[in-house]
SEVO-817561 format. One record per residue (C-alpha): z, x, y; residue in three letters; residue number from 1. Coordinates in steps of 0.2 Angstrom, whole numbers. Example, Ala and Ser with C-alpha at 12.3 -4.5 7.8 and 13.67 -1.06 7.14 Angstrom:
// SEVO-817561
{{39; 62; -22}; 'ala'; 1}
{{36; 68; -5}; 'ser'; 2}
// end
This chain:
// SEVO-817561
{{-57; -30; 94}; 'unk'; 1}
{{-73; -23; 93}; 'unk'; 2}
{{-72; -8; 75}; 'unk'; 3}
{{-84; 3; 69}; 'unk'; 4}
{{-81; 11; 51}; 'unk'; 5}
{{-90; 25; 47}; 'unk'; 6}
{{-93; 23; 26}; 'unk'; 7}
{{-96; 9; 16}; 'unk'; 8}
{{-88; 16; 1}; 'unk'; 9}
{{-74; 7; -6}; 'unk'; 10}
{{-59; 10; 7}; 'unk'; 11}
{{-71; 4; 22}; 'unk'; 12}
{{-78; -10; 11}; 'unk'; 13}
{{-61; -14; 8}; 'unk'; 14}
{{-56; -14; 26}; 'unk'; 15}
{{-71; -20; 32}; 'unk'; 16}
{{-67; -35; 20}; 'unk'; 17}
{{-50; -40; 28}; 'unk'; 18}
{{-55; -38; 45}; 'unk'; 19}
{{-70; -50; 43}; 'unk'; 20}
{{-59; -63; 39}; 'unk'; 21}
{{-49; -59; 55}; 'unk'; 22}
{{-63; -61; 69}; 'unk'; 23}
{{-63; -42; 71}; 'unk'; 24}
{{-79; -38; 77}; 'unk'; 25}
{{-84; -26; 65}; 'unk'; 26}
{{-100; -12; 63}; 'unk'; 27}
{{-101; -4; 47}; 'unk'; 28}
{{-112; 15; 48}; 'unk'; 29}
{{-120; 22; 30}; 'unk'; 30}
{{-134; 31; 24}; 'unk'; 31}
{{-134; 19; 8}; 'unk'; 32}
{{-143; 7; 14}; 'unk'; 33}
{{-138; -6; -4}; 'unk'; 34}
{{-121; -6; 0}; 'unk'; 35}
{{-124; -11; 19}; 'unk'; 36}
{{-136; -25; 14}; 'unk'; 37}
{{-122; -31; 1}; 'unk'; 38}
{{-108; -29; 15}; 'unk'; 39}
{{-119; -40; 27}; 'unk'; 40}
{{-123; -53; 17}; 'unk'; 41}
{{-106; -53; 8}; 'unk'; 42}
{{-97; -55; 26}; 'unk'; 43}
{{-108; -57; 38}; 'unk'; 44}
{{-104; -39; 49}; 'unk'; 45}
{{-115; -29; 56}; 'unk'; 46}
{{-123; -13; 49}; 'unk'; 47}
{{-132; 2; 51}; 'unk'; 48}
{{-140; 14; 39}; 'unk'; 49}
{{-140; 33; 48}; 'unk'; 50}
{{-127; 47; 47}; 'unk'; 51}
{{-110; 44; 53}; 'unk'; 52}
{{-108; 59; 64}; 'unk'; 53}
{{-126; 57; 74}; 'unk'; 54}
{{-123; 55; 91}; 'unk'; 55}
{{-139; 44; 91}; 'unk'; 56}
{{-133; 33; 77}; 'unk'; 57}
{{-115; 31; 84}; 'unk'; 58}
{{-122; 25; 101}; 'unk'; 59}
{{-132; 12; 93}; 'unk'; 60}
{{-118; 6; 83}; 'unk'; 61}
{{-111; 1; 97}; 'unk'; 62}
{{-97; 16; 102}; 'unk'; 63}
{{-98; 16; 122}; 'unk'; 64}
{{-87; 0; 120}; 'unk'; 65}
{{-79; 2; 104}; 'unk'; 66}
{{-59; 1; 102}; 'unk'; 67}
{{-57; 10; 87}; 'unk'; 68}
{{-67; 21; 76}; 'unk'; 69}
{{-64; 23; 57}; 'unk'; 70}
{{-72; 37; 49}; 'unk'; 71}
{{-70; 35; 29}; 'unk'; 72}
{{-85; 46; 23}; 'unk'; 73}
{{-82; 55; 9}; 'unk'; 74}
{{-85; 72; 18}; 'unk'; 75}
{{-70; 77; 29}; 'unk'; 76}
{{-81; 88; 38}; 'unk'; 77}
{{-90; 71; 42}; 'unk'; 78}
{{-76; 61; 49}; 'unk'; 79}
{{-69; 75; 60}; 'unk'; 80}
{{-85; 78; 67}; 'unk'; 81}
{{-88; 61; 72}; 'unk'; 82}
{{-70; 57; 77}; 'unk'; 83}
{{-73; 71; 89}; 'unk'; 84}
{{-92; 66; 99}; 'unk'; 85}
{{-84; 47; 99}; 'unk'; 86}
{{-69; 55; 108}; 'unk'; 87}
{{-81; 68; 120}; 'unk'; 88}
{{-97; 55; 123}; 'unk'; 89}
{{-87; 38; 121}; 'unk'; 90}
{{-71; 39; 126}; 'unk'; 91}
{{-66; 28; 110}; 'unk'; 92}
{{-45; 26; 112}; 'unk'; 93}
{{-43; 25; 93}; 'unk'; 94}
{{-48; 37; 82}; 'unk'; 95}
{{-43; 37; 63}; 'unk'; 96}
{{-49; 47; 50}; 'unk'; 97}
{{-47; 50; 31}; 'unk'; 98}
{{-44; 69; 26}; 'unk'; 99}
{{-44; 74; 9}; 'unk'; 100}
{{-45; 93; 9}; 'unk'; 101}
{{-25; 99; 5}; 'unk'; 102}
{{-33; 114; 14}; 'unk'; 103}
{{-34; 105; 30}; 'unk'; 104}
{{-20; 92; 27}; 'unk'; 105}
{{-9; 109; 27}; 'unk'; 106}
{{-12; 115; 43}; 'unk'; 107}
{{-5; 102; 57}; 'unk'; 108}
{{-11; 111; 72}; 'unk'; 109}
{{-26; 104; 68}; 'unk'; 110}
{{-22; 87; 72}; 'unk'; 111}
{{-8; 87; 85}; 'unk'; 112}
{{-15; 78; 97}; 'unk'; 113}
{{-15; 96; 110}; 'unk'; 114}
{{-28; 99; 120}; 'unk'; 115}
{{-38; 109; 110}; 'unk'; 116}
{{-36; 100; 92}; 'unk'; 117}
{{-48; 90; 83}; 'unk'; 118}
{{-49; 73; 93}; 'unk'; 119}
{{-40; 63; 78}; 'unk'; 120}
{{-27; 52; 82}; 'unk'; 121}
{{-20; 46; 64}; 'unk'; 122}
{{-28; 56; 48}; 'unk'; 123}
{{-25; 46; 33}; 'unk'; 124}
{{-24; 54; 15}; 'unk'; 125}
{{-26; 41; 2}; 'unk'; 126}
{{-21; 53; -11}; 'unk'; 127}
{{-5; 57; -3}; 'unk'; 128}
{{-1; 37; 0}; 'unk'; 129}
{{-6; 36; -20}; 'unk'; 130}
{{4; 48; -25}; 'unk'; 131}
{{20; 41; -15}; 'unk'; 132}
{{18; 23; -19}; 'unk'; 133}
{{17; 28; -38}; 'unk'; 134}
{{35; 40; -34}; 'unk'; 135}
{{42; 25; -28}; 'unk'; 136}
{{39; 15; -43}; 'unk'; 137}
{{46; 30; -55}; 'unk'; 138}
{{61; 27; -43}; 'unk'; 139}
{{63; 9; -49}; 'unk'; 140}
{{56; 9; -68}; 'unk'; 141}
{{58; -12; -66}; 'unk'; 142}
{{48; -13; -52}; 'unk'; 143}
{{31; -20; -49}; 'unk'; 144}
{{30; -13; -32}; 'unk'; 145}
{{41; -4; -18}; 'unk'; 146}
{{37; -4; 0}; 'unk'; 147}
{{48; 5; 12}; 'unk'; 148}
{{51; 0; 29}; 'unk'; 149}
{{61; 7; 43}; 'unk'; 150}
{{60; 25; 37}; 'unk'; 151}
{{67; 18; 20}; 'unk'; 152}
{{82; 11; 26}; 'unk'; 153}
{{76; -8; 22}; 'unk'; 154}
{{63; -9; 5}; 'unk'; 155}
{{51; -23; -2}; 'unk'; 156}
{{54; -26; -21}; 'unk'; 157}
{{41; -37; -32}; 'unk'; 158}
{{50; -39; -50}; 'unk'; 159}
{{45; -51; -64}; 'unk'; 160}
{{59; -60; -68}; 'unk'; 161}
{{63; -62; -87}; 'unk'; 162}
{{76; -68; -99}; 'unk'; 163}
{{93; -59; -99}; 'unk'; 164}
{{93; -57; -81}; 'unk'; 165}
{{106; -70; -75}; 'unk'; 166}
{{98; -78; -60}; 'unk'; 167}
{{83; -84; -73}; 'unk'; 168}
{{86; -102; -74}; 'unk'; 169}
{{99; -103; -60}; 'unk'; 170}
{{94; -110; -42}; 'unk'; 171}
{{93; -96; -28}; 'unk'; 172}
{{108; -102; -19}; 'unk'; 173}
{{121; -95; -33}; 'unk'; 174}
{{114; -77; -31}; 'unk'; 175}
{{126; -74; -17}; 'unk'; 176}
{{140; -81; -28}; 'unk'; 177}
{{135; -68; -41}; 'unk'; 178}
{{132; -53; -31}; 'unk'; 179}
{{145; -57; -16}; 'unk'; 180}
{{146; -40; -9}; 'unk'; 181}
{{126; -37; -6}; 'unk'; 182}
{{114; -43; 8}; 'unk'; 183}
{{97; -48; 1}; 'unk'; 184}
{{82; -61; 6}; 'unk'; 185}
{{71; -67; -6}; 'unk'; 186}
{{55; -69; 4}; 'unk'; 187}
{{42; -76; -9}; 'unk'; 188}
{{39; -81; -25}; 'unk'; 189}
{{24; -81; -36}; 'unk'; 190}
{{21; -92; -52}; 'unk'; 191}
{{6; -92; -61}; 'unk'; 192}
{{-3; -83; -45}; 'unk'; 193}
{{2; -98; -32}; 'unk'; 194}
{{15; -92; -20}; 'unk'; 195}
{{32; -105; -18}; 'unk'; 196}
{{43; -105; -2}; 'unk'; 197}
{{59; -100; -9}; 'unk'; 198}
{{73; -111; -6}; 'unk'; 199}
{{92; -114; -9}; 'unk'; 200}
{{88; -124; -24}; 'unk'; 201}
{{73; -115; -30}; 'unk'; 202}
{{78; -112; -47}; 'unk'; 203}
{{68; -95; -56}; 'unk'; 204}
{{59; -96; -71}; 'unk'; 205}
{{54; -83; -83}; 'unk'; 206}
{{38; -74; -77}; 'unk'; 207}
{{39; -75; -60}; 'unk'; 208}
{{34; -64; -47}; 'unk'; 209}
{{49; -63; -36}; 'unk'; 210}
{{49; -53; -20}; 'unk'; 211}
{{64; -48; -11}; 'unk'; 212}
{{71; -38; 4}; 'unk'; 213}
{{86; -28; 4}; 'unk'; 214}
{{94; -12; 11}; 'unk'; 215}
{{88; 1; -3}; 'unk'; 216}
{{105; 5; -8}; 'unk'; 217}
{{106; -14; -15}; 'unk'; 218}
{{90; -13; -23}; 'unk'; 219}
{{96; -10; -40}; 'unk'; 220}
{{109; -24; -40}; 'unk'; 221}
{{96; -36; -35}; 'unk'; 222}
{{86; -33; -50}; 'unk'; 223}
{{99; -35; -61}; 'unk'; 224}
{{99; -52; -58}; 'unk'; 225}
{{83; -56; -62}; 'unk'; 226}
{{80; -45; -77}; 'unk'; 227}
{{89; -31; -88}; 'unk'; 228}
{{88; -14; -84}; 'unk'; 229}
{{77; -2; -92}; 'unk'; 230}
{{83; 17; -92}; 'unk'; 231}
{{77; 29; -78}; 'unk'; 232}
{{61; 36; -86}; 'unk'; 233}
{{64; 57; -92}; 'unk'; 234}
{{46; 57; -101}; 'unk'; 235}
{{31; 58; -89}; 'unk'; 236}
{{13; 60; -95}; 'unk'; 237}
{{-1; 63; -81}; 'unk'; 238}
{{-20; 58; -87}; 'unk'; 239}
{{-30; 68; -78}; 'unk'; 240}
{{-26; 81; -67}; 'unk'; 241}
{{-36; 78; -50}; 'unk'; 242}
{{-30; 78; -31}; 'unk'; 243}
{{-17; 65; -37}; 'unk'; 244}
{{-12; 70; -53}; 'unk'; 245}
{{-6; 87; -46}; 'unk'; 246}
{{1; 81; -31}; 'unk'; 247}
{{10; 67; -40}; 'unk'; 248}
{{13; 82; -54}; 'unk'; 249}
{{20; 95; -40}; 'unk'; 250}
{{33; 80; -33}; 'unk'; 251}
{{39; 76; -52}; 'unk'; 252}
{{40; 93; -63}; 'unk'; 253}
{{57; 97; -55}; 'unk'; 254}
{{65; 82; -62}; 'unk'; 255}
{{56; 74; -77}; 'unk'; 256}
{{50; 83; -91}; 'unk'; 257}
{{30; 80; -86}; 'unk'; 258}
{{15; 83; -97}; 'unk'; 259}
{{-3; 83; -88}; 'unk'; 260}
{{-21; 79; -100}; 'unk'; 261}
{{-36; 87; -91}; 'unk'; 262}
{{-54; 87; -97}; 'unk'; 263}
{{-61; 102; -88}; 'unk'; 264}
{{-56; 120; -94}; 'unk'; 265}
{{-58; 128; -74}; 'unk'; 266}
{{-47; 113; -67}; 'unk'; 267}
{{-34; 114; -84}; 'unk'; 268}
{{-31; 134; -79}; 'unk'; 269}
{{-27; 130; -63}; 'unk'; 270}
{{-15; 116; -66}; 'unk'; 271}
{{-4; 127; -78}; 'unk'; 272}
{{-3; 140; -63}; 'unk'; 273}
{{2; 126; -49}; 'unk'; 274}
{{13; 115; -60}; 'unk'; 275}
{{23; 130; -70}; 'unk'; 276}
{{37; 119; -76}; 'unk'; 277}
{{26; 104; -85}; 'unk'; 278}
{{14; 106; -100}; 'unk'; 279}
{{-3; 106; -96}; 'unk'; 280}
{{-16; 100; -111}; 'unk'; 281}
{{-33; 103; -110}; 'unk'; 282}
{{-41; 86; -119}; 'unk'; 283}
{{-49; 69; -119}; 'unk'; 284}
{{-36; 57; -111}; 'unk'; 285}
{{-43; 43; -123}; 'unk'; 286}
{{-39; 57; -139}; 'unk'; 287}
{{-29; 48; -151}; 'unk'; 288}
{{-25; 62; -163}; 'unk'; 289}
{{-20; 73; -142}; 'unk'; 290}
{{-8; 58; -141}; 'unk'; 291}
{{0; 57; -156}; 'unk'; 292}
{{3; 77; -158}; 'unk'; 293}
{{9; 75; -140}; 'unk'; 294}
{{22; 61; -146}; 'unk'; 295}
{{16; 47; -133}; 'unk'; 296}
{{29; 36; -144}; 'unk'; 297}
{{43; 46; -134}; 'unk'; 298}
{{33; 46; -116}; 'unk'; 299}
{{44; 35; -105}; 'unk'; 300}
{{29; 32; -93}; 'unk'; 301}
{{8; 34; -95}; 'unk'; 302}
{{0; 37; -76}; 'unk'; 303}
{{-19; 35; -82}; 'unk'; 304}
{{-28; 44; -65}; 'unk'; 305}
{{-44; 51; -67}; 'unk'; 306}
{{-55; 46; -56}; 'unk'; 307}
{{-65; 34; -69}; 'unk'; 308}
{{-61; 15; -72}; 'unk'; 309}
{{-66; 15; -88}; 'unk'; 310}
{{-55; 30; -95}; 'unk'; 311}
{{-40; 26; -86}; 'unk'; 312}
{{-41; 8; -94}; 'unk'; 313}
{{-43; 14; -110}; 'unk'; 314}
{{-33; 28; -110}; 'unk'; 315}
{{-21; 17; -104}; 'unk'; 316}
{{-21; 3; -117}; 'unk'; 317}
{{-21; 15; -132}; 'unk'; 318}
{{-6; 23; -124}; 'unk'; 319}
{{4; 8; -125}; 'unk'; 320}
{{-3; 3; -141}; 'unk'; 321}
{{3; 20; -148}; 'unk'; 322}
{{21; 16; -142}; 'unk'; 323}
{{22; 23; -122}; 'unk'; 324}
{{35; 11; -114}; 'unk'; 325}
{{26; 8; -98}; 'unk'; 326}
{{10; 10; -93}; 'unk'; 327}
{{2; 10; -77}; 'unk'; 328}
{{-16; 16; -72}; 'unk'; 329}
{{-28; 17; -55}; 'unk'; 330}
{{-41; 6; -55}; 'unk'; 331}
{{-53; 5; -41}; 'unk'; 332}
{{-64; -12; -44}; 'unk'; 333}
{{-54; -27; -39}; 'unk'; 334}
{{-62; -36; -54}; 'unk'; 335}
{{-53; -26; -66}; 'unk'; 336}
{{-36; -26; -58}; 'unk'; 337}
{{-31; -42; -64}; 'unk'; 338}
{{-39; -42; -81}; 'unk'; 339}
{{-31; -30; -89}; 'unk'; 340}
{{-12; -34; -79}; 'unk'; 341}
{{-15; -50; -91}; 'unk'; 342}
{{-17; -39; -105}; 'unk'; 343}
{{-7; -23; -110}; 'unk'; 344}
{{-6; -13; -93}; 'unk'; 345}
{{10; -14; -87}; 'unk'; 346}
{{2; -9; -70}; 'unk'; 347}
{{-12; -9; -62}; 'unk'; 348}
{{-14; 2; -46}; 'unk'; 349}
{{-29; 1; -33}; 'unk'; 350}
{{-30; 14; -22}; 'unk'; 351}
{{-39; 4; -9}; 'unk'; 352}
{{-24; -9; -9}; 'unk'; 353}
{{-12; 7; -7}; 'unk'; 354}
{{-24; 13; 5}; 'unk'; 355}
{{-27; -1; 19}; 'unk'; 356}
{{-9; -5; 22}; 'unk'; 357}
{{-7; 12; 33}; 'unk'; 358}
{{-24; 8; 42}; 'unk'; 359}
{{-21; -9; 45}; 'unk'; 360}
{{-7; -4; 55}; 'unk'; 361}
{{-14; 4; 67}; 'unk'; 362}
{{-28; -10; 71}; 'unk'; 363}
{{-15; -25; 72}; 'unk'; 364}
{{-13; -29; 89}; 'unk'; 365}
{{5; -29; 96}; 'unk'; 366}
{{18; -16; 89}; 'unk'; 367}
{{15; -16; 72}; 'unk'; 368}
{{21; 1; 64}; 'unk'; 369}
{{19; -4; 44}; 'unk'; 370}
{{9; -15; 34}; 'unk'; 371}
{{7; -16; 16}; 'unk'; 372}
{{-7; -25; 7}; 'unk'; 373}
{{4; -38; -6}; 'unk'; 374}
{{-4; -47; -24}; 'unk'; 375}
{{-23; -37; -22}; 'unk'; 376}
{{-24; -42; -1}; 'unk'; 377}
{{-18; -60; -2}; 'unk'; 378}
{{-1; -59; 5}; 'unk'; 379}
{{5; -46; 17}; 'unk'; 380}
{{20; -38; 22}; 'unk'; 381}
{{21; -30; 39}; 'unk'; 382}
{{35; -22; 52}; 'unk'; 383}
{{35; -27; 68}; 'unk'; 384}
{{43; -20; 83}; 'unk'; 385}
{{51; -35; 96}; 'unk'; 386}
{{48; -31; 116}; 'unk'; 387}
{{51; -39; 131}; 'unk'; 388}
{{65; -50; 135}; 'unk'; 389}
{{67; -73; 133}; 'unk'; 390}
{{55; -74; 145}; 'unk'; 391}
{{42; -62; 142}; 'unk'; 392}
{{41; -62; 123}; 'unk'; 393}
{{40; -78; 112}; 'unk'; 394}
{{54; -68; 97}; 'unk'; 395}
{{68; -60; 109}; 'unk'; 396}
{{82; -68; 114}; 'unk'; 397}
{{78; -81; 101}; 'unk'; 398}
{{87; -86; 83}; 'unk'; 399}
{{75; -88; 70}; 'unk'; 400}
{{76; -104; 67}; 'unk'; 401}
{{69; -107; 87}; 'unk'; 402}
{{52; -96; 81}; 'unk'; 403}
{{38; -104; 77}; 'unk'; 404}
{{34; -96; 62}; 'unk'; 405}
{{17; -98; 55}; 'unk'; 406}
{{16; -107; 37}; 'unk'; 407}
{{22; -96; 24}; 'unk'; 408}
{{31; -83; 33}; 'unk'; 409}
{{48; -77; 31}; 'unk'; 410}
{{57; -61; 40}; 'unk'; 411}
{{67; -58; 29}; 'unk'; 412}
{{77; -42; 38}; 'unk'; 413}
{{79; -33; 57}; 'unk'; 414}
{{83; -16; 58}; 'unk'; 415}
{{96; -14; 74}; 'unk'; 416}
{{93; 6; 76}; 'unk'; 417}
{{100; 11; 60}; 'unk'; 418}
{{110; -6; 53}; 'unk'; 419}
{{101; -17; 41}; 'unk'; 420}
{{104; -36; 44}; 'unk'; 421}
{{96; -48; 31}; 'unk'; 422}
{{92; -60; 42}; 'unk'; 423}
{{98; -80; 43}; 'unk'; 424}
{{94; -99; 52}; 'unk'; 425}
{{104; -91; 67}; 'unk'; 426}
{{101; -71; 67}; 'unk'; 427}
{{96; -67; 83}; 'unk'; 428}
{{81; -55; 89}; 'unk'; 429}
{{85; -41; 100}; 'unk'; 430}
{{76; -32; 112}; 'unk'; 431}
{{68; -14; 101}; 'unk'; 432}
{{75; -24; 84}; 'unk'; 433}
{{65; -19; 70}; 'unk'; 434}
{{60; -33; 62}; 'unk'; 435}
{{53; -34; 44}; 'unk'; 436}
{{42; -51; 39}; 'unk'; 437}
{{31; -58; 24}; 'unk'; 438}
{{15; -66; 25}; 'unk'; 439}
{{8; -78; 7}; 'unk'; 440}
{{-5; -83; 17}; 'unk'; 441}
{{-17; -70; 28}; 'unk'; 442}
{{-25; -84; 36}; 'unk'; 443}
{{-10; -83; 50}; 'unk'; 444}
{{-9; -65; 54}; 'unk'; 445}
{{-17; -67; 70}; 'unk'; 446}
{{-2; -80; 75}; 'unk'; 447}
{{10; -67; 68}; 'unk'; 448}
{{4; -52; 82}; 'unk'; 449}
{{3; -63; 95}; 'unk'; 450}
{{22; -67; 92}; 'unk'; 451}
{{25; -50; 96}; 'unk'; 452}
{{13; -47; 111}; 'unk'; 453}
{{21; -47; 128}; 'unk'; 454}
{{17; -57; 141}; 'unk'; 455}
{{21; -62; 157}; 'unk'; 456}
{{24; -81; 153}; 'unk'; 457}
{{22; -92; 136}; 'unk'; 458}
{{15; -109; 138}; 'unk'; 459}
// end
């Protein structure tokens, strides 16, 4: 597939960086001409410096025979524009762009796909995806990550298992005989950053990153057996009050008591008018002394989001020195992300890794209708959608143990319209079934989409 990204920032470096490693053919448009020379020599894909929305500059980055355009500038104007002339002058089928205004997120008619709208035909708003991957894990207090599939019907849970919950120690094959009533797959598990194939007598050990997939009315019993409970959080304080902190502010206020830190005096009034039912603070979101008098001993959960690393690091690590429960914060180098996980950040968020899931589903070949980027991109959870019939599709017709799976991957549920099976050695694939697998190694995701190509015969 031949892709151009238009911004060499940090979500098109970060796509740019998986779909080099996938033998996309990939040209990368900035006006900084450092971060193209870093990209080019980092993965060998092909840059040009020049603005994204020239016609000039879009024809010589290759558009007349381009599959897909991915504008990620950071000007909205920007992307629409050049979604737009690759539409009008190149006929690209694919265009997807990222919008941040709320302004023009609000108004749909913009982007319907009628004749007379912009020529967009996904908008992407990292903020919003941020914001609803951090709702989730308020949802589940003992989760390290939640990913929906199927509408929500069927989620992806990663927990750490610890001591007191009553799997720990136990093999996988007595978890049925402990919860007999619910459905659930374990589909990987990680210890000390290496993945293991879960098996029947796989026996969990404290520490361990365990994924599982069940309906999301089992979720919470699941987790019971790998850990013990916290309490749903009441207490919420937002660091930083930016487009995420007050959309993630707007989306909590009516059911937690939320309390929101923001430096700038202009953006602080604001914030009190949108968010009338949480306490807005005007203050440093590192501030001791503003911690204390706000009693962050009592805060159930400390979202660290301003837009700086460095602050939400901080800010974070105090907060859970000065007694938070849980911490979790953004952080935007990959570098840092596991650093300070190790250390006393309960969570460590990147928006880029929140981000490229919801992109990367509409570039993987076959029906792919959700991915989500797993453990910092090096495992990957996708939802796929099974056509064809016996003869015509390499999955349909088929029990899965008759699939050649590549190596380290599980599907681990189908969705049959809107029942949830957890799948088994001899669950069968339906024609339209919805079927949810897991990736620990990237490497295969090429064999994955062809699984679920149609063809007119398979050799």
């Amino acid at each position: 597939m031949k892709i151009l990204i238009l911004g060499a920032g940090q979500v098109g470096a970060s796509v740019a960086a998986t779909l080099a490693k996938e033998d996309d053919e990939i040209t990368m448009v900035d006006m900084d001409v450092s971060s193209l020379a870093k990209l080019q020599e980092k993965y060998g894909i092909k840059t040009l410096e020049g603005s994204a929305s020239h016609p000039a500059i879009l024809e010589e980055a290759g558009a007349a025979d381009a599959d897909l355009v991915l504008a990620v500038t950071n000007s909205d104007e920007t992307n629409m524009v050049a979604c737009q002339i690759c539409h009008n002058l190149f006929n690209i089928p694919t265009k997807i762009a990222r919008i941040r205004a709320p302004e023009y997120l609000a108004r749909s008619e913009l982007f319907d796909n009628a004749e007379d709208a912009i020529a967009i035909n996904v908008v992407i708003s990292p903020e919003q995806l941020v914001t609803d991957y951090i709702q989730r894990l308020i949802n589940h207090p003992n989760a390290l990550q939640v990913l929906d599939f199927a509408n929500g019907l069927v989620q992806l849970v990663a927990v750490k298992a610890l001591y007191g919950g009553p799997l720990v120690g136990h093999p996988l094959r007595e978890l049925r005989q402990h919860i007999p009533k619910v459905e659930t797959r374990v589909a990987a598990i990680f210890r000390e950053g290496k993945a293991i194939h879960p098996k029947a007598e796989t026996v969990i050990e404290a520490n361990d990153e365990v994924f599982f997939i069940a309906a999301a009315k089992d979720i919470r019993a699941v987790m019971a057996e790998l850990r013990k409970l916290d309490k749903p959080y009441k207490r919420i304080m937002l660091a930083g009050g930016g487009n995420i902190g007050i959309r993630l502010g707007r989306a909590l206020q009516h059911h937690y008591q939320v309390k929101v830190i923001e430096a700038n005096p202009k953006r602080a009034d604001y914030l009190s008018e949108e968010l009338s039912q949480s306490i807005v603070l005007l203050g440093d979101v590192a501030n001791e002394e503003l911690l204390l008098e706000e009693e962050i001993d009592k805060v159930d959960l400390f979202c660290a989001l301003t837009n700086d690393d460095e602050a939400n690091i901080l800010s974070a690590m105090l907060a859970k020195r000065l007694g938070a429960r849980k911490v979790l914060s953004l952080i935007n180098r990959a570098a840092y992300v596991d650093l300070v996980e190790s250390v006393s950040i309960d969570i460590a968020l990147s928006p880029q890794q929140a981000t490229i899931g919801s992109l990367l589903a509409h570039i993987r070949r076959g029906d792919i209708v959700a991915v989500h980027s797993l453990r910092r991109g090096a495992a990957e959870a996708l939802e796929a959608i099974a056509h064809g019939d016996r003869s015509s599709s390499m999955v349909v017709g088929r029990r899965i143990d008759e699939i050649d799976l590549p190596p380290g991957t599980t599907i681990g549920a189908i969705v049959r319209q809107e029942q949830v099976i957890i799948t088994h050695h001899d669950t069968k694939i339906e024609a339209e079934d919805h079927i949810i697998l897991f990736l620990t190694n990237k490497r295969y995701i090429k064999e994955v989409e062809r699984l679920f190509q149609v063809g007119f015969s398979f050799f």
